[in-house]
MOPAC internal coordinates of N, CA, C and O (Angstrom, degrees):
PM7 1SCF
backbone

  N    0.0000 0     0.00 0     0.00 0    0    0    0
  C    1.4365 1     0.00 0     0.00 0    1    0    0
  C    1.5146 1   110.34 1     0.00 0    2    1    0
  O    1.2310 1   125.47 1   -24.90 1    3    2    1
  N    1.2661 1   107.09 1   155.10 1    3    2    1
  C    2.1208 1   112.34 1  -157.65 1    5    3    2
  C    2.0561 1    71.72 1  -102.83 1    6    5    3
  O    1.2310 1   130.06 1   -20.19 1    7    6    5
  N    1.3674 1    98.21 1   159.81 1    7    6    5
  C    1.4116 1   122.08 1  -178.40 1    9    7    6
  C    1.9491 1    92.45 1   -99.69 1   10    9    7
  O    1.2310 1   134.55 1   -32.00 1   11   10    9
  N    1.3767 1    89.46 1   148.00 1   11   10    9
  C    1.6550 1    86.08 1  -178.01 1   13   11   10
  C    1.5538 1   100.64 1   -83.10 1   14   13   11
  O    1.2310 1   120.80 1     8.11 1   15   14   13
  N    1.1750 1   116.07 1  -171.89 1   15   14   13
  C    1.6747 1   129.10 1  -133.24 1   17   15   14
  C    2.0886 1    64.66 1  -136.98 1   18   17   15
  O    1.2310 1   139.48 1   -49.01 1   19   18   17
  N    1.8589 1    79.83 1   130.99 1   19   18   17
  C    1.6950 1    94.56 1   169.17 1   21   19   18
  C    1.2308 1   110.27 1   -75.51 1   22   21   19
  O    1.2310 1   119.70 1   -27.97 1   23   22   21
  N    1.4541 1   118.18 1   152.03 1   23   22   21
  C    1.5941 1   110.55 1  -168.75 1   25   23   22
  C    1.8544 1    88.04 1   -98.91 1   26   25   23
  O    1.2310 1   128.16 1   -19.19 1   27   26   25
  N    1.5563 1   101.89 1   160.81 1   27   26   25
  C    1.5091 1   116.59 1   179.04 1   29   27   26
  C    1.6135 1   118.74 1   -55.56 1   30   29   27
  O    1.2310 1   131.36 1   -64.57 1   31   30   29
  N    1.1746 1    95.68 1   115.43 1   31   30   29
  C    1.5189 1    94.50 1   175.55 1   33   31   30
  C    2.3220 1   118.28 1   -78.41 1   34   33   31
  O    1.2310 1   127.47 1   -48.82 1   35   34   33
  N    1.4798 1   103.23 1   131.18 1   35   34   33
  C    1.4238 1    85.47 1  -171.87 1   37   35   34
  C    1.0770 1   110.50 1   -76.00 1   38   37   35
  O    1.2310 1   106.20 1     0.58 1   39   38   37
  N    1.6649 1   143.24 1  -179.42 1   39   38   37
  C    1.2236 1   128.65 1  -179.75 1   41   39   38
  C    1.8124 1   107.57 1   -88.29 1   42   41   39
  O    1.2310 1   129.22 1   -17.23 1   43   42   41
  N    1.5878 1    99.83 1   162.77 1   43   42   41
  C    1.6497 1    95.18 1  -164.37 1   45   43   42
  C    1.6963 1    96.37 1   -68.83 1   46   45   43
  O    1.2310 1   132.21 1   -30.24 1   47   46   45
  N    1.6485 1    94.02 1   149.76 1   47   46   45
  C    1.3715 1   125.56 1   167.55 1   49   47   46
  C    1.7514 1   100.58 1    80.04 1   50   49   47
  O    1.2310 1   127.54 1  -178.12 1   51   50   49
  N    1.5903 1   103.09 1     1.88 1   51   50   49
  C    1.6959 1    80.60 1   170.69 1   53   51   50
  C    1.0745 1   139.62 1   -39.32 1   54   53   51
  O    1.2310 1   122.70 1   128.57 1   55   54   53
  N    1.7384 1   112.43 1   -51.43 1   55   54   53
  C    1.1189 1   135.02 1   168.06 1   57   55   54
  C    1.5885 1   130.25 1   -40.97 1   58   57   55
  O    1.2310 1   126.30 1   157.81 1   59   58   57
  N    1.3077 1   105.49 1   -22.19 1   59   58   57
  C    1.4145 1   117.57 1   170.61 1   61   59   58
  C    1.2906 1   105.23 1   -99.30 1   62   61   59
  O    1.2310 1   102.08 1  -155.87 1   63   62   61
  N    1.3145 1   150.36 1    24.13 1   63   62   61
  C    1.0594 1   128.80 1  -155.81 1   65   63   62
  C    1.8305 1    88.30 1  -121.81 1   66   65   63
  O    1.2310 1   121.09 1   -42.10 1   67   66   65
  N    1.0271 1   115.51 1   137.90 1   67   66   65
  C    1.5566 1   119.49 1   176.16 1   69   67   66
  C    1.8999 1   116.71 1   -49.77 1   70   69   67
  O    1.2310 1   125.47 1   -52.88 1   71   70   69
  N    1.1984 1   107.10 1   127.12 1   71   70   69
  C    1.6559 1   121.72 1  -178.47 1   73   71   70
  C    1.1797 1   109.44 1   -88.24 1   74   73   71
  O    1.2310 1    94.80 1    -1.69 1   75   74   73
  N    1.2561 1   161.51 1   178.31 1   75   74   73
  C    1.0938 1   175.10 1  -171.64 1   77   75   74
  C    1.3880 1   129.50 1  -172.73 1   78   77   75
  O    1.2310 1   121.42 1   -78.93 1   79   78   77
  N    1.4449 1   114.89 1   101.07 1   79   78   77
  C    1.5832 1   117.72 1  -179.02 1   81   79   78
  C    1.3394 1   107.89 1   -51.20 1   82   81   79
  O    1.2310 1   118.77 1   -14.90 1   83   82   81
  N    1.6273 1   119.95 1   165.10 1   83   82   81
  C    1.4728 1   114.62 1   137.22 1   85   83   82
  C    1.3609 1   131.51 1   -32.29 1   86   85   83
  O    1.2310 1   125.32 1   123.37 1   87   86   85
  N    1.1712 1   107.38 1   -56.63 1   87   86   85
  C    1.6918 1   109.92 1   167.99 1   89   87   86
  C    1.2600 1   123.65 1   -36.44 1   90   89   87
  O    1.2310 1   123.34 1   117.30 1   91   90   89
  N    1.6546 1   111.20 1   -62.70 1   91   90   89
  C    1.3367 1    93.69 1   173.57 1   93   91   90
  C    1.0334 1   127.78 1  -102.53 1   94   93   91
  O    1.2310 1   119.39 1  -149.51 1   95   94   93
  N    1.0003 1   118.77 1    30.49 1   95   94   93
  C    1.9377 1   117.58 1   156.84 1   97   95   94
  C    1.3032 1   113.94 1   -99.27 1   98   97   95
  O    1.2310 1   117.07 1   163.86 1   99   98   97
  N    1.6831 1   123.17 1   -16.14 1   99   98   97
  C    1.4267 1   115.29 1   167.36 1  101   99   98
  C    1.1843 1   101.08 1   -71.62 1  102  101   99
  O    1.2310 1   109.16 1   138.82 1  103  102  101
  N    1.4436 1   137.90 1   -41.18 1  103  102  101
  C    1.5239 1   134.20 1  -151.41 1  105  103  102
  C    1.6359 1    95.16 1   -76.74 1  106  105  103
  O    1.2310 1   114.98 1   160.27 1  107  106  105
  N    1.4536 1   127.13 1   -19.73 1  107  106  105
  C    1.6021 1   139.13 1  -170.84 1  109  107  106
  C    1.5708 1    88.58 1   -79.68 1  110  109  107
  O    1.2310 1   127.53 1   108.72 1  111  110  109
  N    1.1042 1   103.12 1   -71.28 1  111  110  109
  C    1.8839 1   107.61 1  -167.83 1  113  111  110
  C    1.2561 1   138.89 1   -83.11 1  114  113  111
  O    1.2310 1   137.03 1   177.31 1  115  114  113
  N    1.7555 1    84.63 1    -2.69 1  115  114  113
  C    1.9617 1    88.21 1   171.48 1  117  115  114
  C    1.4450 1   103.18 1    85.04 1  118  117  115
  O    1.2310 1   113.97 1  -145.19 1  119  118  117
  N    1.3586 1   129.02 1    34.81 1  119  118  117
  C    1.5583 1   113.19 1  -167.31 1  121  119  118
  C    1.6962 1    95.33 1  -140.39 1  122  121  119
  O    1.2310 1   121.93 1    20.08 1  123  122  121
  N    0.9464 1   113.91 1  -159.92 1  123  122  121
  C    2.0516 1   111.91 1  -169.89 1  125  123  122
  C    1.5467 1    89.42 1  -126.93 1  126  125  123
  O    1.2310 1   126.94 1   -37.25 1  127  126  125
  N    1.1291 1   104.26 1   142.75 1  127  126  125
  C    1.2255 1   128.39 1   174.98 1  129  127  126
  C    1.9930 1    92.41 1   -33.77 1  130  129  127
  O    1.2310 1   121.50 1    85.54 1  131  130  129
  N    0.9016 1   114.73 1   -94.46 1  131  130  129
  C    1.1703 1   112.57 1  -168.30 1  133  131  130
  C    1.4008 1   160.59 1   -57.20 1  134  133  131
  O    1.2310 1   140.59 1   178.64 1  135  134  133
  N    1.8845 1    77.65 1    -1.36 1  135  134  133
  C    1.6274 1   100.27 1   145.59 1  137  135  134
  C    1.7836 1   119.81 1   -75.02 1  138  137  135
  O    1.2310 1   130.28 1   143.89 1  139  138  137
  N    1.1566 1    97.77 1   -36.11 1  139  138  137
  C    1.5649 1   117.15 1  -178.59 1  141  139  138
  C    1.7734 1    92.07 1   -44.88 1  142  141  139
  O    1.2310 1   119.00 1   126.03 1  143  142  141
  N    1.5745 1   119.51 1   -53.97 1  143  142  141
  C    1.4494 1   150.88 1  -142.43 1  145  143  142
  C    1.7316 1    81.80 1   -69.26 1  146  145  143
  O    1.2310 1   116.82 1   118.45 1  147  146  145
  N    1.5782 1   123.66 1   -61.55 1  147  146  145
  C    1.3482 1   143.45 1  -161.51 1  149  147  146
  C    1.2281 1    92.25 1   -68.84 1  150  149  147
  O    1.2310 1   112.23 1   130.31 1  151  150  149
  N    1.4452 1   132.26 1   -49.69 1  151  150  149
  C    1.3337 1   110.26 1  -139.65 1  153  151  150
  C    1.8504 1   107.92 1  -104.62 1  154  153  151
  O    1.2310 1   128.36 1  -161.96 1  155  154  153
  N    1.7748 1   101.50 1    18.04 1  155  154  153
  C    1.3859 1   104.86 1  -178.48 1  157  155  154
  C    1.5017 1   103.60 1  -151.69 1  158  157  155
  O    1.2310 1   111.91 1  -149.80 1  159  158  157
  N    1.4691 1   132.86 1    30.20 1  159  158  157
  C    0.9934 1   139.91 1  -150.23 1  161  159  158
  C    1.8249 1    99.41 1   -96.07 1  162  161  159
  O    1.2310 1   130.71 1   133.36 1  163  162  161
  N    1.4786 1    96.95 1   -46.64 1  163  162  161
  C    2.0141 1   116.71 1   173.67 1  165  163  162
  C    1.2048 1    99.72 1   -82.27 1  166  165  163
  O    1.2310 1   115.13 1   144.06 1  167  166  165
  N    1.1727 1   126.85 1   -35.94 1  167  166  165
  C    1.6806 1   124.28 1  -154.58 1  169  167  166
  C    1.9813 1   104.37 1   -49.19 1  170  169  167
  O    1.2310 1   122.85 1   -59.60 1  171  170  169
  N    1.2072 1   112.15 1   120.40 1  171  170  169
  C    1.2563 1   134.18 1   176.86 1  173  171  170
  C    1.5984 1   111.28 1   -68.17 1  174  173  171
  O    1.2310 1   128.40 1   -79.61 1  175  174  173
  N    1.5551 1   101.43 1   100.39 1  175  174  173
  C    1.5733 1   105.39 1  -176.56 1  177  175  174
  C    1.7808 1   106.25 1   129.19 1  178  177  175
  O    1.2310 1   120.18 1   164.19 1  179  178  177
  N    1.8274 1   117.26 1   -15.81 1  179  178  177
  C    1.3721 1   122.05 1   176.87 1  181  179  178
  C    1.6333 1   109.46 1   -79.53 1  182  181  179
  O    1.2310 1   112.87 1   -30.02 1  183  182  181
  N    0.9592 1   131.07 1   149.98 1  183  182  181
  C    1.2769 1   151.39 1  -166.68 1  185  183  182
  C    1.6459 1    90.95 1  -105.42 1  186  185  183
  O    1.2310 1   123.86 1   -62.98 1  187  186  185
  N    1.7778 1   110.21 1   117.02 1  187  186  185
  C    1.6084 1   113.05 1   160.59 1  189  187  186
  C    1.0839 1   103.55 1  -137.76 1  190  189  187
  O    1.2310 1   128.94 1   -59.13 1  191  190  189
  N    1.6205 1   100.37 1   120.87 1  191  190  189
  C    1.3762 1   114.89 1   168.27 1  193  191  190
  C    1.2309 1   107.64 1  -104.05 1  194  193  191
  O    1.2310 1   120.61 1   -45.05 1  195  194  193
  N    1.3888 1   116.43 1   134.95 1  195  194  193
  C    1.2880 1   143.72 1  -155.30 1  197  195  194
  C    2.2015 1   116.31 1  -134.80 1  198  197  195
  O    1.2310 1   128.73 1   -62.90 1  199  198  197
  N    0.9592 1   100.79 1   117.10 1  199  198  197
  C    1.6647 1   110.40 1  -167.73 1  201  199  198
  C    1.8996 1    79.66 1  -123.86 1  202  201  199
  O    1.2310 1   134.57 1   -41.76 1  203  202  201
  N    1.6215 1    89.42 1   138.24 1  203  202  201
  C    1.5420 1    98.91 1  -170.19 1  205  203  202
  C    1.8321 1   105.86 1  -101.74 1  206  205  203
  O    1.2310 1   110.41 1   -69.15 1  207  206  205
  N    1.0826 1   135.63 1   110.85 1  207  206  205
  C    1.4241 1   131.41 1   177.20 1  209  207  206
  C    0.9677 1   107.38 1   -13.82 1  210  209  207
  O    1.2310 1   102.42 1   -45.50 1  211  210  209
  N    1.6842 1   149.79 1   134.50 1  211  210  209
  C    1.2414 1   147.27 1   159.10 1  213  211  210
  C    1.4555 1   102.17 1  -123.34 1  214  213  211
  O    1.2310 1   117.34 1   -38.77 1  215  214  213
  N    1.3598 1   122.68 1   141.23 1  215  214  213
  C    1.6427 1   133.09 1   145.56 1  217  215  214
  C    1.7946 1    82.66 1    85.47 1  218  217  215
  O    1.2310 1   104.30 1  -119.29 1  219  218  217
  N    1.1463 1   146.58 1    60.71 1  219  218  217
  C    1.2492 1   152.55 1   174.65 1  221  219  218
  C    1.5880 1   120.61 1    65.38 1  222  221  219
  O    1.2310 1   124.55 1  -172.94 1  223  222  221
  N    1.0468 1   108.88 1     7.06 1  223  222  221
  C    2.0082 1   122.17 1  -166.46 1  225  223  222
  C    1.5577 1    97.60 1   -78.09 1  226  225  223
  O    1.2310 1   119.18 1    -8.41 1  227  226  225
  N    1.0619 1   119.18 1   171.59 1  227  226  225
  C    1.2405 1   135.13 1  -169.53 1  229  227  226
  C    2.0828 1   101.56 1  -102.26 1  230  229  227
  O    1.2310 1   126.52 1   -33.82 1  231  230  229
  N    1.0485 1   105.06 1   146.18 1  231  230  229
  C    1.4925 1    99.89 1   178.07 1  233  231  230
  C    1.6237 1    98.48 1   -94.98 1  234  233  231
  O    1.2310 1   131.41 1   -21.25 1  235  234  233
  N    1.4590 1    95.58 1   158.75 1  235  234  233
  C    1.8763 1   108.00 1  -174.53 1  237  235  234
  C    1.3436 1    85.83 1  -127.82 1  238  237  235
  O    1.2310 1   124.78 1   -38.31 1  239  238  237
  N    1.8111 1   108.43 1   141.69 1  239  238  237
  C    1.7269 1   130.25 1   175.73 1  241  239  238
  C    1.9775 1    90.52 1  -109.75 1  242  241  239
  O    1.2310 1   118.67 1   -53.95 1  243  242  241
  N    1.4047 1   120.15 1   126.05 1  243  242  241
  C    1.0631 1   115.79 1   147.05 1  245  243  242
  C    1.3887 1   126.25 1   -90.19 1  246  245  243
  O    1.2310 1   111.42 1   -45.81 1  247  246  245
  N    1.3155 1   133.76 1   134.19 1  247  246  245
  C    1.4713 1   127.63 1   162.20 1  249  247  246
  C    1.5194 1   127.25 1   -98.95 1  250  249  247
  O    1.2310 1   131.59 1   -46.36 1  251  250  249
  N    1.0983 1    95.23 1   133.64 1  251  250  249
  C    2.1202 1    92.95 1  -169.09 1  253  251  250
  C    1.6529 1   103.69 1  -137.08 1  254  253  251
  O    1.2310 1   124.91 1   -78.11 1  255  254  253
  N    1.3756 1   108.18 1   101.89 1  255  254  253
  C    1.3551 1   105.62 1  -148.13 1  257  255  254
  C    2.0849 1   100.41 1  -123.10 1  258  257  255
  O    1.2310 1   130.25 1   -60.69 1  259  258  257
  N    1.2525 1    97.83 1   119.31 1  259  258  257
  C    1.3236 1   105.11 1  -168.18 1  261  259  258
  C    1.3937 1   117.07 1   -77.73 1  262  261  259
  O    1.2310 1   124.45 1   -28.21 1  263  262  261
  N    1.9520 1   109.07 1   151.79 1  263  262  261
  C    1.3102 1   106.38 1  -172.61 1  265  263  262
  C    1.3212 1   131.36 1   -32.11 1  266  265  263
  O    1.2310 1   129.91 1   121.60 1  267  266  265
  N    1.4998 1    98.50 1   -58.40 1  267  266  265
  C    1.5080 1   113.54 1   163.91 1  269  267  266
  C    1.6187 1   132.22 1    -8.21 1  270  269  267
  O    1.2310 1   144.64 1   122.86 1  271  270  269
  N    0.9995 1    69.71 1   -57.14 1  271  270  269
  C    1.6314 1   102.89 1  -158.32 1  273  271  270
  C    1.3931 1   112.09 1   -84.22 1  274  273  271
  O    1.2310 1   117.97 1   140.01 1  275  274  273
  N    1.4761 1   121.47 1   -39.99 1  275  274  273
  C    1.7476 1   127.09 1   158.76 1  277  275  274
  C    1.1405 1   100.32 1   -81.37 1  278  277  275
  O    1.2310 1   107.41 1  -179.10 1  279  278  277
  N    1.2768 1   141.07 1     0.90 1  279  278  277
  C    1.8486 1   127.65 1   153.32 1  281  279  278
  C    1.5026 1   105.15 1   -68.76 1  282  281  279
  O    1.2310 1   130.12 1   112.28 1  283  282  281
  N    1.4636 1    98.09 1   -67.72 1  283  282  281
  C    1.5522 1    93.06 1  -168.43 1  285  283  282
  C    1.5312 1   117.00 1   -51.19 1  286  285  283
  O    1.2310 1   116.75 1   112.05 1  287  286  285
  N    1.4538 1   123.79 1   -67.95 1  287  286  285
  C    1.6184 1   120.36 1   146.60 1  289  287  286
  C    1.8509 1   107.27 1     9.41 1  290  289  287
  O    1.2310 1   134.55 1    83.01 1  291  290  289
  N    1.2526 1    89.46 1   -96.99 1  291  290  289
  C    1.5860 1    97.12 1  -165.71 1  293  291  290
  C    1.3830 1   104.19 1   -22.67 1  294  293  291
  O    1.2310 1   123.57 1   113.20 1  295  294  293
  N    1.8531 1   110.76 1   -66.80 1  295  294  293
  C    1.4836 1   120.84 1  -168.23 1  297  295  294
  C    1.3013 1   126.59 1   -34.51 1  298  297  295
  O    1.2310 1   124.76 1   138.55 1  299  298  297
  N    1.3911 1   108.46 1   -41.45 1  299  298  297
  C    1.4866 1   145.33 1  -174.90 1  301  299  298
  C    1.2448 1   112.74 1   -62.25 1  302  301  299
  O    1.2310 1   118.44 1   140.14 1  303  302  301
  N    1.3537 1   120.58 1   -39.86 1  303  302  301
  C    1.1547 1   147.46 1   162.94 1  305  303  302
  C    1.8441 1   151.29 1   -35.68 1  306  305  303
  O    1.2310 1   149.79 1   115.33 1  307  306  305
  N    1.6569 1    59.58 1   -64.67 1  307  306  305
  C    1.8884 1   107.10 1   171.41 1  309  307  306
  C    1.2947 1   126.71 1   -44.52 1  310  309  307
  O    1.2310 1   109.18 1   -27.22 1  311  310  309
  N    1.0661 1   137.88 1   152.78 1  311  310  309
  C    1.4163 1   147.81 1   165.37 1  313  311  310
  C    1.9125 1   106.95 1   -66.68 1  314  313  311
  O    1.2310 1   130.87 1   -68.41 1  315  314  313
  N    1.3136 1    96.63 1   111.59 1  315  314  313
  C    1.7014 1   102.10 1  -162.40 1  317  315  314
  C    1.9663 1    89.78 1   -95.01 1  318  317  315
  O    1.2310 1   125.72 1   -49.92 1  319  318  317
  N    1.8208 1   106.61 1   130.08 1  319  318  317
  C    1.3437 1   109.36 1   168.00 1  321  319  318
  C    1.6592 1    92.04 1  -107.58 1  322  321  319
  O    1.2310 1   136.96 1   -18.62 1  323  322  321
  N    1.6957 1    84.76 1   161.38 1  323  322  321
  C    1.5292 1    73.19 1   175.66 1  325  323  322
  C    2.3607 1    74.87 1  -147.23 1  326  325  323
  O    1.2310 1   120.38 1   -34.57 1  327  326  325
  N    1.1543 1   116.88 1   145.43 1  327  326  325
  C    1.7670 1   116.27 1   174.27 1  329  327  326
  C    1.4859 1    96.74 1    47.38 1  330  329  327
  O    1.2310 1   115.83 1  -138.46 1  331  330  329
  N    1.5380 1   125.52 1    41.54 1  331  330  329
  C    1.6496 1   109.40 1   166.93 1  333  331  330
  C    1.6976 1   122.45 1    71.87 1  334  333  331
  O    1.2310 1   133.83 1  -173.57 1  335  334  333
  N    1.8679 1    90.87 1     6.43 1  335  334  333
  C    1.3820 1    94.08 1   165.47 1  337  335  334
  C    1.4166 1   130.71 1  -138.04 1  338  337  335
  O    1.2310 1   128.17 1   -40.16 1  339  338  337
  N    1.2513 1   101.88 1   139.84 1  339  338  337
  C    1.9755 1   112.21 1  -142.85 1  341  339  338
  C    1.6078 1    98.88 1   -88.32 1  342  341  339
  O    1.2310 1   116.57 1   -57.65 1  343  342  341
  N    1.5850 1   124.13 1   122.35 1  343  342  341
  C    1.0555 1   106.54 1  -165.15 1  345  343  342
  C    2.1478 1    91.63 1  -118.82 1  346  345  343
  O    1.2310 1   134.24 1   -57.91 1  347  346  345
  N    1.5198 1    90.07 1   122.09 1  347  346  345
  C    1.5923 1    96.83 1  -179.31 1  349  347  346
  C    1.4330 1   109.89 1  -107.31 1  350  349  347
  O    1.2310 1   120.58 1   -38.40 1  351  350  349
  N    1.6060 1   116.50 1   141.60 1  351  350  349
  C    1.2964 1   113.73 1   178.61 1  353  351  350
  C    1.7416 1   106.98 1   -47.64 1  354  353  351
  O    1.2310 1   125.60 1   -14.73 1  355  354  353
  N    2.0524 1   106.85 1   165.27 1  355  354  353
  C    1.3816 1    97.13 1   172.37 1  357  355  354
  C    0.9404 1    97.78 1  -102.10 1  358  357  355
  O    1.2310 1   126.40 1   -14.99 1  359  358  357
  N    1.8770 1   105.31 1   165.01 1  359  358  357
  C    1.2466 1   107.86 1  -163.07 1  361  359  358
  C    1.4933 1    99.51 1  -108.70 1  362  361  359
  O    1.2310 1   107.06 1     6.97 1  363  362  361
  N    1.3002 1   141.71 1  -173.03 1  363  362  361
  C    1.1738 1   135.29 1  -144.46 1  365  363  362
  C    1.2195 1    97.46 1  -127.57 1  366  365  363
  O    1.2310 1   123.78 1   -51.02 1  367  366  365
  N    1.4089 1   110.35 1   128.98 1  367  366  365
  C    2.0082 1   109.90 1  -176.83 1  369  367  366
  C    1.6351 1   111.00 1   -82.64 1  370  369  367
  O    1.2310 1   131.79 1   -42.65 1  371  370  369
  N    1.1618 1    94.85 1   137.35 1  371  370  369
  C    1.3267 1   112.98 1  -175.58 1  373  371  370
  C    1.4869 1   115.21 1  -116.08 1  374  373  371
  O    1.2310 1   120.97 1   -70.93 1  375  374  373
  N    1.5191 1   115.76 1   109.07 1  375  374  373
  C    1.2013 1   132.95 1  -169.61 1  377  375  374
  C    1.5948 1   107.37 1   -70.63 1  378  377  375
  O    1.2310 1   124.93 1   -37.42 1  379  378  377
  N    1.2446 1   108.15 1   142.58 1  379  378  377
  C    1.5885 1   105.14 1  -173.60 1  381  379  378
  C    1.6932 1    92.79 1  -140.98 1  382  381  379
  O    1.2310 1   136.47 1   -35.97 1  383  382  381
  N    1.5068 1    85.72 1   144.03 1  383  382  381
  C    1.5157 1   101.39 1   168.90 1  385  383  382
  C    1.7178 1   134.78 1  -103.60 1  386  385  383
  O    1.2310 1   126.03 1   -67.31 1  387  386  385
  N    0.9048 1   106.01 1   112.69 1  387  386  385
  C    1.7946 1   107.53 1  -173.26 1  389  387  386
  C    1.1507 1    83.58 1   -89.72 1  390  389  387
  O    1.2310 1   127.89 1   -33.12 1  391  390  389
  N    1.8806 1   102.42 1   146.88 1  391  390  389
  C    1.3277 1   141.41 1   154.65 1  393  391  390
  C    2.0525 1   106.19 1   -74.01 1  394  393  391
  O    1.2310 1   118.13 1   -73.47 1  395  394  393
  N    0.9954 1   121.17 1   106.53 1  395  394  393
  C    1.2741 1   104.01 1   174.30 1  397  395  394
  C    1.5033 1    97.75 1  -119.07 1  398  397  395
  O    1.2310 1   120.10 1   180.00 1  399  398  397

């Protein structure tokens, strides 16, 4: 018989460490709940609690997403300088038509 596989230990004091709904990290970043929903849904380290539809109901995903974890996010995010120079995605040209 195979020995079971130790389960992941979180790091100490995770558990104390403040969670953050969607709610309030859109109301932090200016974004809609459900981008908030998209943009931490895989993220490795988010808490989903999950209740499975029973008897025809709809199933509900909770997200509980730690400080940590909307730091790094954000960072990731961010407008990266690198020697005092700010490098922004390009933006996409948009052809316009004049009436002449």
């Amino acid at each position: 018989m195979s020995e079971p596989k130790p389960s992941p230990q979180p790091a100490p004091g995770a558990h104390r460490e403040h969670h953050y709904s969607p709610a309030e990290l859109a109301l932090l970043w200016g974004l809609s709940e459900d981008a908030i929903r998209r943009l931490f849904r895989h993220e490795p380290g988010v808490l989903v609690l999950s209740n499975s539809g029973s008897h025809g109901k709809r199933s509900y995903t909770t997200l509980r997403i730690p400080e940590t974890i909307a730091r790094h996010v954000h960072e990731r995010l961010s407008v990266k300088r690198d020697k005092g120079h700010v490098y922004l995605p390009t933006p996409k040209l948009v052809k316009q038509s004049f009436m002449t």
